[in-house]
C-alpha positions as MATLAB code, in Angstrom:
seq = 'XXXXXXXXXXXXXXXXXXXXXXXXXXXXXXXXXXXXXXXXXXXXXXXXXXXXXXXXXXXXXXXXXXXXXXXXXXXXXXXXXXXXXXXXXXXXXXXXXXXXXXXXXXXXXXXXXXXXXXXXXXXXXXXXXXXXXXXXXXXXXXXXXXXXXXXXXXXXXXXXXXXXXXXXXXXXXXXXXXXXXXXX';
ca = [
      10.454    3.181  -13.653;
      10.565    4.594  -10.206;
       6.943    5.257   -8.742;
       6.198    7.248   -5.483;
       2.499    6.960   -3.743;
       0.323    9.894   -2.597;
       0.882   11.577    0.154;
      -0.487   10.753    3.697;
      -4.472   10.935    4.390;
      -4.518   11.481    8.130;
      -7.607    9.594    9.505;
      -8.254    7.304    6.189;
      -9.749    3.770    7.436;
      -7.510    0.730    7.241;
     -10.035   -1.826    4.474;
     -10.384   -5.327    5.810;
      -9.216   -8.535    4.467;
      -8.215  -11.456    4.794;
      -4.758  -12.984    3.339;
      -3.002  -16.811    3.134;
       0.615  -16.321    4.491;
       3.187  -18.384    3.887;
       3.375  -19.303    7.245;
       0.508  -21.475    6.032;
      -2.070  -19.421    7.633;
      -4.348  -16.849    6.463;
      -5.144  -13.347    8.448;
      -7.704  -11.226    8.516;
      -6.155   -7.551    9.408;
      -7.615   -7.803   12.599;
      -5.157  -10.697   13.422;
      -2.050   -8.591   12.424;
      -3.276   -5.089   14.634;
      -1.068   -4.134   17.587;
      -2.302   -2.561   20.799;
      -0.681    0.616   19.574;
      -0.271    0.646   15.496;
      -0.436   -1.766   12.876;
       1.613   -1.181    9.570;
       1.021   -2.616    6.110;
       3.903   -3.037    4.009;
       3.226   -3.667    0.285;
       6.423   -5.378   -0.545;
       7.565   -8.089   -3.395;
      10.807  -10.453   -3.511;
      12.138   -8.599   -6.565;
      12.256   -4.962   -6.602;
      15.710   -4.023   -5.962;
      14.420   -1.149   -3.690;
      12.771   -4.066   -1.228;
      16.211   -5.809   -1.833;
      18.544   -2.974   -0.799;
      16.347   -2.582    2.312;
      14.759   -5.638    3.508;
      17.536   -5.915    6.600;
      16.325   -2.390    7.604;
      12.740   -3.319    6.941;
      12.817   -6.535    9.293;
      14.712   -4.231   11.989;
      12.147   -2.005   11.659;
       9.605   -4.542   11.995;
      11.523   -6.088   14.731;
      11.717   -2.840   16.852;
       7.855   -1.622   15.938;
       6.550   -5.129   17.238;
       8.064   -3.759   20.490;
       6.177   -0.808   20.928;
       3.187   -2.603   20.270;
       2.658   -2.252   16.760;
       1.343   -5.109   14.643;
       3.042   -5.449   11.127;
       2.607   -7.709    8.028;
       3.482   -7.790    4.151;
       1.602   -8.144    1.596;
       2.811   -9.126   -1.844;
       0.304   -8.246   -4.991;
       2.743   -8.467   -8.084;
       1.317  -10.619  -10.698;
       3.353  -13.718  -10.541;
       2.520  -14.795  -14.276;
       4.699  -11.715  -15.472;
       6.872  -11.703  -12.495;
       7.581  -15.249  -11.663;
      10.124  -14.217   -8.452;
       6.723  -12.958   -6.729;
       5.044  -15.828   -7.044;
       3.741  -18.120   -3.291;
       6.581  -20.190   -3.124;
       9.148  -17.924   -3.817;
       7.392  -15.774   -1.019;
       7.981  -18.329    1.559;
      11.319  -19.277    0.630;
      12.253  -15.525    0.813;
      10.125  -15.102    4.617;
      12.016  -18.485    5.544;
      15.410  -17.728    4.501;
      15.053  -14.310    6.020;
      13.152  -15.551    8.971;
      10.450  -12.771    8.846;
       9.296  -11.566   11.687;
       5.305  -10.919   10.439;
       3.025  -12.348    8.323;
       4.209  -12.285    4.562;
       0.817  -12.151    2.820;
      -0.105  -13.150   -0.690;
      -3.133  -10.868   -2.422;
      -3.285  -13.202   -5.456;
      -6.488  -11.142   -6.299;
      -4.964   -7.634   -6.168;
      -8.068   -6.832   -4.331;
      -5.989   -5.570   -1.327;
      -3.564   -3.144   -3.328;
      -6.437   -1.929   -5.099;
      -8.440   -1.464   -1.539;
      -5.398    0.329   -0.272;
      -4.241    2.040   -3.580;
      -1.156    0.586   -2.755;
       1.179    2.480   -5.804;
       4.729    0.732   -5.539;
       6.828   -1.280   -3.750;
       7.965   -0.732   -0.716;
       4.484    1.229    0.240;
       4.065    1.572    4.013;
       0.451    2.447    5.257;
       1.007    3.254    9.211;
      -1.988    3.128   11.265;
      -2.984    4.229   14.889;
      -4.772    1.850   17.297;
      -8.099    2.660   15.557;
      -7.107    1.722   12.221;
      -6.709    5.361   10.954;
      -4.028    5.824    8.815;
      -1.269    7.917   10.155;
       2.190    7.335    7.779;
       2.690    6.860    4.373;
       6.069    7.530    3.620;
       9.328    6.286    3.465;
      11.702    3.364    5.290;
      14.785    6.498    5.501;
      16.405    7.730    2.325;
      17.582    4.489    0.924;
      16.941    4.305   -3.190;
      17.522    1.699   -5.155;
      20.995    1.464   -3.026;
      21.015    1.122    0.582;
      21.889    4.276    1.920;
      24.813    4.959    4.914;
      23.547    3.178    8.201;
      23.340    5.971   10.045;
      20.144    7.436    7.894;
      17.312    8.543    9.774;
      14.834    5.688   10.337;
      11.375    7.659    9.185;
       8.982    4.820    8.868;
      10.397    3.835   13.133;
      10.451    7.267   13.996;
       6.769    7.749   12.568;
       5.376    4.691   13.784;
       7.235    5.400   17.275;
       5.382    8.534   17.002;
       2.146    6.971   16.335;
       1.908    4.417   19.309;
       3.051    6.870   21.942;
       0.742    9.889   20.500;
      -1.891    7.969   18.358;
      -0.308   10.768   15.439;
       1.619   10.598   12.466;
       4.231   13.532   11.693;
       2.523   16.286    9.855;
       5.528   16.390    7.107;
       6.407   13.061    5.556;
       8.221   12.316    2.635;
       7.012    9.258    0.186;
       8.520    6.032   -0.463;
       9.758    5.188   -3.571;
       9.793    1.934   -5.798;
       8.851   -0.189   -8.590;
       5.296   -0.170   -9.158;
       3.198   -2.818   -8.439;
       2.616   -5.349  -11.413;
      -0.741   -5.019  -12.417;
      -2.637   -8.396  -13.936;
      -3.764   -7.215  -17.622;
      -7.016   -7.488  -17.965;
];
């Protein structure tokens, strides 16, 4: 089922915390902030709307770290129900893809839950103070890729955010599977 997060709350403070990658370091989000931005990208190897986008995402990512703006991923699926999520199927995916950021594993869920991350893709922009400025989505891709010449929202947004240090007033939410909550 097809979940879509809240809507943007302008000024909200990035949480801290500190991630293994499977470059085979961990980072703190301090390591990952850009002079101008930082964006955290709750992502996960299987959702097919990750899948249809992840070229546009690492273009994205690719053309944001050029304006200055720091990005990473962060996957938080439960790998015990979702096996395809799981560490080493992270790396392969970041390898084979050659990732361009940090692809961060949140074993705990503590991060999603700090971020109130609701599905995946779920993009949390930030200005060069850590307040968040975009929350909404890559362009208006589904569970398809949509025609290449879609507006890019999530560049335009973050664009927007390192040259002005603010997000677009109107934004329009990502949507995606939800993230797969450990039972308890």
């Amino acid at each position: 089922m097809a979940v879509s997060p809240p809507v943007c709350d302008f000024g909200w403070r990035a949480p801290a915390f500190r991630l293994p990658a499977t470059d085979g370091r961990s980072y703190y989000l301090a390591d990952i902030a850009g002079p101008r931005g930082t964006l955290v990208m709750f992502i996960c190897n299987h959702c097919p709307y990750v899948i249809a986008v992840l070229d546009r995402i690492l273009r994205d990512a690719r053309d944001l770290g050029d304006l200055g703006i720091g990005v990473a991923a962060i996957c938080s699926n439960d790998p015990a129900s979702h096996p395809q999520d799981g560490f080493g199927e992270m790396a392969d995916l970041a390898a084979r893809h050659r990732f361009p950021f940090p692809y961060l594993h949140d074993a705990g869920q503590s991060v999603a839950r700090a971020y109130g991350a609701a599905c995946t893709p779920d993009f949390f922009g930030f200005d060069a103070g850590m307040g968040l400025q975009y929350r909404g989505r890559l362009d208006a891709s589904r569970k398809k890729a949509g025609p290449d010449d879609l507006r890019r929202d999530l560049y335009e947004a973050m664009k927007q955010v390192a040259e002005t240090g603010r997000g677009p007033s109107d934004q329009i939410p990502s949507m995606g599977c939800s993230i797969k909550w450990k039972s308890k």
